[in-house]
N, C-alpha and C positions, 0 to 999 in steps of 0.2 A: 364321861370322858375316858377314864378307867380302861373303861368296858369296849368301846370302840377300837382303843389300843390293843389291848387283850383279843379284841377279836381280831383283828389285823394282823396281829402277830402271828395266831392258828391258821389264820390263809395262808399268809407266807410260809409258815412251816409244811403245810398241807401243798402247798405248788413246789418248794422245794423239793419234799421226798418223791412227791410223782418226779417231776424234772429228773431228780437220781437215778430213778429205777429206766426211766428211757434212756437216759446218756450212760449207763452204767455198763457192766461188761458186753461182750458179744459175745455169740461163740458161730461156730460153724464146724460144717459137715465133715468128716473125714472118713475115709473107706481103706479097710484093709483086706488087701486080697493073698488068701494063699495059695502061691505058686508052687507049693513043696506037694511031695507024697505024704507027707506029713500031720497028725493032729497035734497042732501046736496051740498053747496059752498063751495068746499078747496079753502084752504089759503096755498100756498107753502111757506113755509121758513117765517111764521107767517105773512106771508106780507097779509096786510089789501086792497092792492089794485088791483082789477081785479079779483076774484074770476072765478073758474070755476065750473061750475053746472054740476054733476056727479050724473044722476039716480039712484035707487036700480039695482045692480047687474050690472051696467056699470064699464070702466075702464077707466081712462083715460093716456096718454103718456105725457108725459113733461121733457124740456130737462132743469137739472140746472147746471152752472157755478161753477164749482168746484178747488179746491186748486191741484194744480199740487202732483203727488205720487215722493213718497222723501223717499229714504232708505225702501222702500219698502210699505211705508202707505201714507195717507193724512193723513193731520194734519189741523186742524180747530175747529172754534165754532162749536158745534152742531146745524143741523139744526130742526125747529119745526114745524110742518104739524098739521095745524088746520080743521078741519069739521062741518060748523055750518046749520044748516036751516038755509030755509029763515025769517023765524023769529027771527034768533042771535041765537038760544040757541046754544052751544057748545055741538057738540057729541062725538067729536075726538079731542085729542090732544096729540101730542107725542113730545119728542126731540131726534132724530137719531143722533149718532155718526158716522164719518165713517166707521167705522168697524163694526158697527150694520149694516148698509144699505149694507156692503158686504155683509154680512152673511145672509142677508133677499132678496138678488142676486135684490136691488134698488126697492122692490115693495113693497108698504106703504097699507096694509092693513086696508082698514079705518071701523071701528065696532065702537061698545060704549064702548070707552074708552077713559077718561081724566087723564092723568096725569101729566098735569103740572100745578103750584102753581097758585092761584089767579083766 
């Protein structure tokens, strides 16, 4: 009887963690294009680490981890996609909502524009 329990109990944990891993994050596709004359470093999601080097008039693909759709939207922080030379200066900076990044069908136009604070 034990044993039946015991075992019942490892299915259900075993259908659990699968169940998890399919209901668990998403992410999707996002493309950055650089519009500038520029060899700039994006910064995805303002993250200061690993930058990628994106030529004048190159694009680049990038997948990010995004909040599961609920009642029809994502709901989250805004993300903030930074552009610097290599020398730091800041050329780009934005903060997408998700519903901007639909409506811009996920491609981050990178040009000279800053605007966010500081």
């Amino acid at each position: 009887m034990e044993r039946m329990t015991a075992r019942r109990l490892f299915v259900a944990f075993v259908i659990a963690v699968i169940g998890a891993g399919c209901v668990g994050d998403s992410s999707h596709e996002v493309q950055y294009r650089n519009t500038t004359n520029l060899s700039l470093n994006i910064y995805a999601d303002s993250s200061t680490a690993n930058p990628h080097l994106i030529l004048p008039g190159e694009t680049y693909k990038d997948r990010w981890v995004v909040p599961a759709v609920w009642s029809g939207a994502r709901t989250g922080l805004p993300r903030q996609v930074e552009a610097k030379t290599s020398e730091g200066v800041r050329i780009f900076c934005h903060r997408y909502s998700y519903e901007e990044l639909d409506r811009v069908t996920w491609i981050v136009q990178i040009e000279q524009r800053d605007d966010c604070a500081g």
